[in-house]
C-alpha positions as CSV (number, residue, x, y, z in Angstrom):
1,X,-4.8,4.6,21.2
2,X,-8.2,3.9,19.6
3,X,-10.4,6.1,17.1
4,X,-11.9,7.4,20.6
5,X,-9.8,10.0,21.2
6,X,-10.8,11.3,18.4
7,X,-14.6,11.2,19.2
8,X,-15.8,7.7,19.4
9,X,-15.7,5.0,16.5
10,X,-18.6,7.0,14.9
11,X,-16.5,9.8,13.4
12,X,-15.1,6.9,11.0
13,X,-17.3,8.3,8.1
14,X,-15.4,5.9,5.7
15,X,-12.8,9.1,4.5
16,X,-9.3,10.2,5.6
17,X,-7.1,13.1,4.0
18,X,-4.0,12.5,2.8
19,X,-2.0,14.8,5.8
20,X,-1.5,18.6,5.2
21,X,-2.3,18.4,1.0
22,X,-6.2,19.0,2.0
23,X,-7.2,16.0,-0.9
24,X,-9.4,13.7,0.3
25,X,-9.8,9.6,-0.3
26,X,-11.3,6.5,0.7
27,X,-10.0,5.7,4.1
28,X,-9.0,2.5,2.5
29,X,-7.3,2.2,-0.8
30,X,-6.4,-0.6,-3.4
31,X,-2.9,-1.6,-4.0
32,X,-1.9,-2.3,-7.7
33,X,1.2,-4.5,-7.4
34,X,-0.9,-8.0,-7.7
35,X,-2.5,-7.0,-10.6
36,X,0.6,-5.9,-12.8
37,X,1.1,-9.8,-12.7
38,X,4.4,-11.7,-13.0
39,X,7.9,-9.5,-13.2
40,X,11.2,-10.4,-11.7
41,X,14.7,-9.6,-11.9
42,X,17.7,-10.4,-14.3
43,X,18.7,-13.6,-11.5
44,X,15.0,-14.9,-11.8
45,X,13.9,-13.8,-8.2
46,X,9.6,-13.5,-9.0
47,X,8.9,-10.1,-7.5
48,X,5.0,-10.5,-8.7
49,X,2.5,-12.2,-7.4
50,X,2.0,-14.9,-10.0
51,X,-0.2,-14.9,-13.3
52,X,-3.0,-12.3,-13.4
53,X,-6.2,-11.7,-15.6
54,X,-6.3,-8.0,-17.0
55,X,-10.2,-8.5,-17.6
56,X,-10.6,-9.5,-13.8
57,X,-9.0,-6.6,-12.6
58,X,-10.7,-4.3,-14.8
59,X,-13.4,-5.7,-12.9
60,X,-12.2,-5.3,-9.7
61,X,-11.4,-2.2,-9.7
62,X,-14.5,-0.7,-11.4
63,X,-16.0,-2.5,-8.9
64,X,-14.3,-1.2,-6.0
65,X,-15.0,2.1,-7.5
66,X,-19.2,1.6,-6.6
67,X,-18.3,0.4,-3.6
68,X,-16.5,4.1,-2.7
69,X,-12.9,3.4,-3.0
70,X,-11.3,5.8,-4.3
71,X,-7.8,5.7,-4.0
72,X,-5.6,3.4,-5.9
73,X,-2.1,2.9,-5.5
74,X,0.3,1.5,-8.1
75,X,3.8,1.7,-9.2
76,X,5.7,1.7,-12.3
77,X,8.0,-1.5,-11.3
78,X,4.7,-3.5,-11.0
79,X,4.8,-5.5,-13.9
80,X,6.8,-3.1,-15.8
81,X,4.3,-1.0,-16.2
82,X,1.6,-3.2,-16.4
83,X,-0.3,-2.2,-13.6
84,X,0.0,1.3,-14.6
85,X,-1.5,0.7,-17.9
86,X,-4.4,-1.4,-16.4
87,X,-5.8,0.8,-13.6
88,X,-5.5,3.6,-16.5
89,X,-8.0,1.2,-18.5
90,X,-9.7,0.1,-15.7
91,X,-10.6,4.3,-14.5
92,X,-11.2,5.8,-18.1
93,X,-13.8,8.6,-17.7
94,X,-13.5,7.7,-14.0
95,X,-9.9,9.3,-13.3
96,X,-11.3,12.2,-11.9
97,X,-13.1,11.1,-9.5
98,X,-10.0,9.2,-7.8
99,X,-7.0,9.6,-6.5
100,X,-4.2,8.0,-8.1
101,X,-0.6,7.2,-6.5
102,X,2.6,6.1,-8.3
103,X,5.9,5.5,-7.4
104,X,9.7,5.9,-8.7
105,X,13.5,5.0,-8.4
106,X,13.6,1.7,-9.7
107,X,14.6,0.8,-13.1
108,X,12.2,-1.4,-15.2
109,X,12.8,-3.3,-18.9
110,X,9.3,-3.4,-20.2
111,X,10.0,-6.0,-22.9
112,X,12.0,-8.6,-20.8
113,X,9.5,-7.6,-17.9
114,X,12.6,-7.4,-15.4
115,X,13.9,-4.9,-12.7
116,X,17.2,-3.7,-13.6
117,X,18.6,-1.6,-10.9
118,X,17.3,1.7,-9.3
119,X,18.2,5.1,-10.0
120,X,18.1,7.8,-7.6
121,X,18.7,10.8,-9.9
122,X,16.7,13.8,-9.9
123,X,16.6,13.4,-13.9
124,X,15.4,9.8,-13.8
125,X,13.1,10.9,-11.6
126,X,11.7,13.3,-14.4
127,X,11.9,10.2,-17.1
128,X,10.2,8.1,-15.0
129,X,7.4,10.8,-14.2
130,X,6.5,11.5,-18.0
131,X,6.9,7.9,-18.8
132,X,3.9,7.0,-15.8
133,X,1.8,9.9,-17.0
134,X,1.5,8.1,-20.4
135,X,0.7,4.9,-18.9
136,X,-2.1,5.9,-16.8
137,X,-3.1,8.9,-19.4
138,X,-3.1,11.4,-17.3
139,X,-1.7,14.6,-17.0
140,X,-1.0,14.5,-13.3
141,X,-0.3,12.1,-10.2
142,X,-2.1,12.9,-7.5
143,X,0.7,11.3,-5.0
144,X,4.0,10.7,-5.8
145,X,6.2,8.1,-4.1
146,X,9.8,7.5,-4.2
147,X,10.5,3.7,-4.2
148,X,13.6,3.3,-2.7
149,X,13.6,2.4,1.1
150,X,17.0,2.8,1.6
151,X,18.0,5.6,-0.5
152,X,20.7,7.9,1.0
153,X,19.1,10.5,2.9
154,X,20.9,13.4,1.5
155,X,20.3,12.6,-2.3
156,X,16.3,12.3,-0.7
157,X,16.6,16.4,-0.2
158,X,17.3,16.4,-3.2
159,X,14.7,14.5,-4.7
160,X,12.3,15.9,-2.4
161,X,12.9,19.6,-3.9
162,X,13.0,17.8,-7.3
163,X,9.0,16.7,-6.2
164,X,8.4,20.2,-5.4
165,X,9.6,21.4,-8.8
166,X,6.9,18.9,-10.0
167,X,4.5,20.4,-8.3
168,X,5.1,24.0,-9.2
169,X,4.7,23.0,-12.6
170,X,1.3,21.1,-12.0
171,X,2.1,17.4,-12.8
172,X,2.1,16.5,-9.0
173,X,0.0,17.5,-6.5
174,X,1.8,16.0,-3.6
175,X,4.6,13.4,-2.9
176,X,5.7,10.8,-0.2
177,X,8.7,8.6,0.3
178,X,7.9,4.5,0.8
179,X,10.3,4.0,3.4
180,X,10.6,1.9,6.9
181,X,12.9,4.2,8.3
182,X,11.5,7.1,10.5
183,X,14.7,9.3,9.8
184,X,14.1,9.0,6.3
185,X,10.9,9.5,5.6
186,X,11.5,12.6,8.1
187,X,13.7,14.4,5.7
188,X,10.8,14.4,3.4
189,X,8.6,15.5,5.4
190,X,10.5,18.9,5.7
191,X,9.2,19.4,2.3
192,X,5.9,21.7,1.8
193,X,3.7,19.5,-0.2
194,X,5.0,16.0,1.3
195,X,1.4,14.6,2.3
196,X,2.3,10.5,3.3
197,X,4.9,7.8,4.0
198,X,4.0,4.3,2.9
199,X,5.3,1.7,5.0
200,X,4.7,-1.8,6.2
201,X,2.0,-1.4,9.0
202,X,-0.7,-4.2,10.3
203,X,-1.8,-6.2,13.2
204,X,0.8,-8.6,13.3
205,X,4.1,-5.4,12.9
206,X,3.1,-2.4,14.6
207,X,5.3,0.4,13.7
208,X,4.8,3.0,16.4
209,X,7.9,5.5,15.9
210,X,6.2,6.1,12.0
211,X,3.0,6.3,13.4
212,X,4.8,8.9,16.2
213,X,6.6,10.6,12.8
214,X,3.1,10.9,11.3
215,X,1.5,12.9,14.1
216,X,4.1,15.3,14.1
217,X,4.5,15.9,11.1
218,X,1.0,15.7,10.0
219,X,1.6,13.1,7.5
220,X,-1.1,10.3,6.1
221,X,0.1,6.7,7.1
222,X,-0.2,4.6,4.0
223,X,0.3,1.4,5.1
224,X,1.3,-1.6,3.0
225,X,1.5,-5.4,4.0
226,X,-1.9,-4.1,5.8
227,X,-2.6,-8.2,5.7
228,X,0.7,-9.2,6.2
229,X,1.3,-10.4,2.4
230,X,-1.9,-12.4,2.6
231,X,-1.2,-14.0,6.0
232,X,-4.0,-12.1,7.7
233,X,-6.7,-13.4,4.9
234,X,-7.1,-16.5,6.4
235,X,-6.7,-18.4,3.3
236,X,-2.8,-19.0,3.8
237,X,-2.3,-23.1,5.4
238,X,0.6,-24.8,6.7
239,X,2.7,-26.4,4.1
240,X,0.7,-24.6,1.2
241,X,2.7,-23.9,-1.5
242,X,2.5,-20.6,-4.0
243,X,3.0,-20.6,-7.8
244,X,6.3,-20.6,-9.3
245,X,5.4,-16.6,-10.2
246,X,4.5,-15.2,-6.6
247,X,7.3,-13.5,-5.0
248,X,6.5,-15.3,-1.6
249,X,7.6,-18.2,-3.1
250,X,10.8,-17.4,-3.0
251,X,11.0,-14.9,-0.1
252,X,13.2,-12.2,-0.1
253,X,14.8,-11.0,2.9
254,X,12.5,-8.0,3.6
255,X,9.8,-10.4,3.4
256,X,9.1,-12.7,6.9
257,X,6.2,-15.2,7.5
258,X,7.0,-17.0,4.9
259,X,9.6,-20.1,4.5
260,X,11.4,-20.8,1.2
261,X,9.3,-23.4,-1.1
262,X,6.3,-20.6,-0.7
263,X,4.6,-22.0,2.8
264,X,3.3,-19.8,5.6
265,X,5.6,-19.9,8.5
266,X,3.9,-21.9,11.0
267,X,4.9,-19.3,13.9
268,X,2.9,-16.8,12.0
269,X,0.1,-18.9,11.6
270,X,-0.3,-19.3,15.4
271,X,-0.3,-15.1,16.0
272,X,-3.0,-15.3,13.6
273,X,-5.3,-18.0,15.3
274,X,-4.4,-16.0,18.7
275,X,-6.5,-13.2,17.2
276,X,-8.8,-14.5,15.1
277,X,-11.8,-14.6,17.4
278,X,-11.2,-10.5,18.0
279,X,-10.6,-9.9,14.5
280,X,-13.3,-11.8,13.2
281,X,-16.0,-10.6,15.9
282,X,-19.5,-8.5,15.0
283,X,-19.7,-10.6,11.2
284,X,-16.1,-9.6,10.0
285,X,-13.9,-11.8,7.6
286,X,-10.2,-11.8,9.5
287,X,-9.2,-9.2,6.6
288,X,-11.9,-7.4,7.6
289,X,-10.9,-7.0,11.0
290,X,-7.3,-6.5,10.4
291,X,-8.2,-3.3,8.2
292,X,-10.5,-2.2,11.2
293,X,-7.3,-2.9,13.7
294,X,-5.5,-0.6,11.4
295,X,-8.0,2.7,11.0
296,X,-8.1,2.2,15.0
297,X,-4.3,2.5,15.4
298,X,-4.2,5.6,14.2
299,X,-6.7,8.2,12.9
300,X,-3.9,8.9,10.3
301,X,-3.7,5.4,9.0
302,X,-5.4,4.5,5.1
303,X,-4.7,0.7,4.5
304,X,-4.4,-0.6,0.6
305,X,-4.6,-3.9,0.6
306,X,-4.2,-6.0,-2.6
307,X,-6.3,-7.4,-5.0
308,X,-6.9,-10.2,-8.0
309,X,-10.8,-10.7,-8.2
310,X,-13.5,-8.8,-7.7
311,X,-14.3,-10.9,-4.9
312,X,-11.1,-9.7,-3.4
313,X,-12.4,-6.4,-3.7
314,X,-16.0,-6.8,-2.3
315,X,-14.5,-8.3,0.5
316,X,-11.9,-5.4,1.4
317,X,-14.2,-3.0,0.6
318,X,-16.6,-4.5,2.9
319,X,-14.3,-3.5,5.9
320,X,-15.7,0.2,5.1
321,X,-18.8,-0.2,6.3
322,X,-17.6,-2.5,9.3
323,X,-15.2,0.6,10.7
324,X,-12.1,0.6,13.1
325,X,-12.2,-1.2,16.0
326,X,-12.7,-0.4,19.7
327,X,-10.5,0.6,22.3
328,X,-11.0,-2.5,23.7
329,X,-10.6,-5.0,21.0
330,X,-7.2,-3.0,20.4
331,X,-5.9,-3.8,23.9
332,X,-7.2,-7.7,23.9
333,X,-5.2,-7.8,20.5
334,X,-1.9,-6.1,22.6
335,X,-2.5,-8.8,25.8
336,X,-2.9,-11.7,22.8
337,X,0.1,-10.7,21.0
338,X,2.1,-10.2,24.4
339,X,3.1,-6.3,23.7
């Protein structure tokens, strides 16, 4: 299904809303995980991406900010906190003219910069809250996201009337579960002001059944690993190995494409030639083209890809202006990948 159902590639005007809330963002946003730098947890399993520079990604994000981004998603695991703190710095008089998303449910030590555990109680959901509105120093979050994929779908009601106590009292305008699962992220969506799932979505892992969940529900697809952890930049060799830091050195079992010792899985590599020439057609970098596959899949779909540099930035950004696909570029993809 290609943005022509819904009137032609020419009704991308570069801005999607967030499903049934009414607020309104960049139809691509920034994810915040890379830039909270290196974290881990107590067995020494890096679940960062590697050494960062605060100054950089100041940068980037200011930058990504004149180039009409304006949703940024974060968590408060990333880095600890880190992450938070920095896209707070990074926004300063700015944070009203954005749209900021956290997330909550696992447990962080900010001084040892480790993940401890996860919680899944409506009061730690209210610790973590307050603690996240002083990091990015604010008095609300615009979309809140619980953090545990796998979290037991009846303590989810739960946390999902917990959200709407949140936003009664006006320190959350709507909320979202980052799940994989269809049947979970459907139980939030019972909930009035559940606007979003986040989950894994790009060119390489369709996920039709959320994308199915979406239109029913009238949810936004937020979709992480939009370039398949970096696989989908075209900067990702063979053999290459990743710092000690990055969390796909050491791949955890959530995370394919990459072998242990930090190299690209070869197999994956060879998907990503067979669509390169599509991908990278009409002047697009491969990134720029997977973003496009993306806002073509669905007209629900608002990709945040990662960041470390501003040239990161100007280059994602960049797939604004380029727009979705076609119809037709969607269905040479399909014959390419064999689906």
């Amino acid at each position: 299904m290609g943005m022509e159902s819904s009137g032609s590639t020419r009704s991308h005007d570069g801005r999607r809303t967030l499903g049934r809330s009414g607020i309104e963002v960049s139809a691509l946003g920034f994810g915040c995980w890379a830039i909270g730098g290196e974290w881990a947890s107590p067995d020494g399993q890096p679940l960062g991406w590697g050494k960062v520079d605060d100054d950089e990604s100041v940068r980037a994000i200011r930058r990504a900010l004149d180039l009409g981004v304006t949703f940024f998603d974060t968590a408060d695991a990333y880095g600890t906190g880190h992450s938070e703190r920095v896209l707070a710095r990074a926004l300063g008089k700015r944070r009203a003219d954005v749209v900021v998303a956290t997330k909550w449910g696992n447990v962080i030590d900010e001084e040892r910069r480790l993940a401890v555990g996860s919680d899944d109680s409506p009061e730690y959901a209210r610790r973590a809250l307050t603690a996240s509105l002083r990091r990015l120093d604010t008095d609300h979050i615009d979309l809140y996201q619980l953090h545990i994929s796998d979290a037991d779908p009846e303590r989810a009601a739960q946390l999902r009337d917990t959200c709407e106590e949140f936003v009664r009292e006006g320190l959350v305008r709507a909320y979202a579960w980052s799940t994989d699962d269809p049947e979970r992220a459907a139980v939030f969506a019972e909930g009035e002001h559940c606007a979003a799932v986040q989950h894994r979505l790009n060119v390489l892992q369709d996920a039709p059944e959320m994308l199915a969940l979406c239109e029913e529900s009238g949810l936004a697809s937020i979709n992480r690993s939009p370039l398949a952890m970096g696989l989908l930049t075209g900067r990702r060799g063979p053999g290459q190995s990743l710092e000690a830091g990055d969390i796909r050195s050491r791949p955890p079992a959530w995370l394919p494409g990459f072998g242990d010792g930090g190299g690209a899985d070869p197999e994956w590599l060879a998907r990503v030639d067979a669509l390169r020439s599509v991908l990278t057609s009409g002047g697009r970098t491969l990134a720029q083209g997977a973003l496009g596959w993306l806002w073509a899949r669905s007209p629900r779909t608002v990709p945040i890809p990662g960041f470390r540099s501003v040239a990161q930035a100007e280059e994602n950004a960049g797939a604004l202006a380029q727009g979705p696909l076609t119809a037709g570029q969607l269905a040479e993809i399909d014959d390419a990948l064999g689906r």
